[in-house]
Residue, then its C-alpha position, 0 to 999 in steps of 0.5 A: x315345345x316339350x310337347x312336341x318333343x315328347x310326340x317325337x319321342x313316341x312316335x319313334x318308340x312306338x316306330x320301333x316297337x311296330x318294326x321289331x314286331x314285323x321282325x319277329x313275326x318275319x322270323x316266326x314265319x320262316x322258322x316254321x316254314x317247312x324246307x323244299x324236300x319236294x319238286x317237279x324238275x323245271x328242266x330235263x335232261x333232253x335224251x327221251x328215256x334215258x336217264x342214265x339210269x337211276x343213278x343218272x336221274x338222282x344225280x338230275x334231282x341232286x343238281x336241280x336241287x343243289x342250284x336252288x339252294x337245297x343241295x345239303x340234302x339228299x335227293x332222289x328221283x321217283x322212278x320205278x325199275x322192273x325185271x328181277x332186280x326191280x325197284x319200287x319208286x316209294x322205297x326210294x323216296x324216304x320216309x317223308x313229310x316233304x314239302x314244295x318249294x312254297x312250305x306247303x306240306x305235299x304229303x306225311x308219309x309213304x302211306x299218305x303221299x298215295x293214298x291221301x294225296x289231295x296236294x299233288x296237283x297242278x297249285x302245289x306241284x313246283x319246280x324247285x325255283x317255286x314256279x309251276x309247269x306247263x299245264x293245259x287247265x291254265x294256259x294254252x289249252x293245245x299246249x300241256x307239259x304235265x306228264x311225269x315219267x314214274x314207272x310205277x303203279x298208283x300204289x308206287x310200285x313197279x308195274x308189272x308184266x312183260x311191257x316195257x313201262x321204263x325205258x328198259x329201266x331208263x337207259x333208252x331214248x327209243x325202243x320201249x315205252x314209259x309209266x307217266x303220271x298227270x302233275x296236274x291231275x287233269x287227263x284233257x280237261x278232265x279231272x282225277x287222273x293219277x298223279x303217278x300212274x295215268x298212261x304209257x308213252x308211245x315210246x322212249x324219244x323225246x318226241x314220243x313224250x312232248x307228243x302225249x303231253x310231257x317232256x320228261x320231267x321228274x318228281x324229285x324227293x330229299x330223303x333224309 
């Protein structure tokens, strides 16, 4: 009888040491698992080109964001602008590192997220619910949502010259065209495309993205 009293005994301790170790390790893990500080948006705001601006587009990010839980932070869109008072979409971003929705670290810095960014693809690019967009490399290969609307150059900058490349500076959803770039890398079946700066769209409507590939959706990054 003590026996078995005794294997009871251990059978609950050594239960219980097991359980407090899964515990821990649980903890361990989600302390050192980065927090979102990057995403695609899972949803657009429906007008083509017109953002509202860049006002309109972080207020996009920020409520995308906020309904995912992440909403104590501050967010920003990756849009470019051009003309005299042009803005650079890499100096809107902050500083870095970020991370998607799953912990996995997209880029460290500035410098990193352009010129080292072999984490910007379709596996690691998520929306903010950790879910990943339309793509034709895994899916209905008639079907793509991967264009980005960016506005910038590879390197993050504006683009340059006289075309329109931001939908007058994303306040049209008609004349004008967009700077976008493939979230997933791919150009058709085709990898290496850019990530931020593949192709302009034939003009600012909503139809005119969904017609080469994309809807409208943004990068968002938290910026502190």
């Amino acid at each position: 009888m003590n026996y078995k009293k005794n294997l009871l005994i251990a059978t609950i301790v050594t239960g219980a040491f097991s359980l407090s170790g899964q515990v821990i390790a649980a903890q361990a893990e989600a302390e050192e698992r980065p927090e979102m500080s990057f995403f695609i948006t899972s949803t657009t705001m429906g007008d083509g080109g017109n953002l509202g601006g860049l006002a309109g587009a972080d207020a996009h990010c920020q409520a995308l964001a906020t309904a995912a839980g992440s909403g104590h932070l501050s967010w920003a869109a990756y849009l470019s602008t051009q003309g005299p008072d042009g803005v650079d979409a890499r100096d809107r971003i902050g500083a870095g590192p970020w991370a998607n929705s799953k912990g996995v670290v997209m880029a460290t810095s500035v410098e990193n997220l352009h010129y080292d960014n072999s984490n910007f693809n379709w596996m690691h690019i998520r929306d903010e619910n950790g879910h990943q967009f339309a793509s034709r490399i895994d899916g209905n290969p008639d079907f793509s949502e991967h264009d980005a609307l960016t506005g910038s150059q590879m390197d993050g900058t504006a683009m340059t010259g006289d075309a329109d490349q931001t939908c007058n500076n994303w306040t049209s959803n008609n004349d004008g065209s967009a700077r976008v770039g493939h979230a997933d890398r791919y150009s058709f079946t085709t990898p290496g495309s850019s990530w931020n700066s593949a192709h302009a769209t034939p003009g600012c409507t909503q139809q005119n993205f969904i017609q080469v590939g994309g809807a409208g959706l943004l990068y968002c990054f938290a910026t502190d």
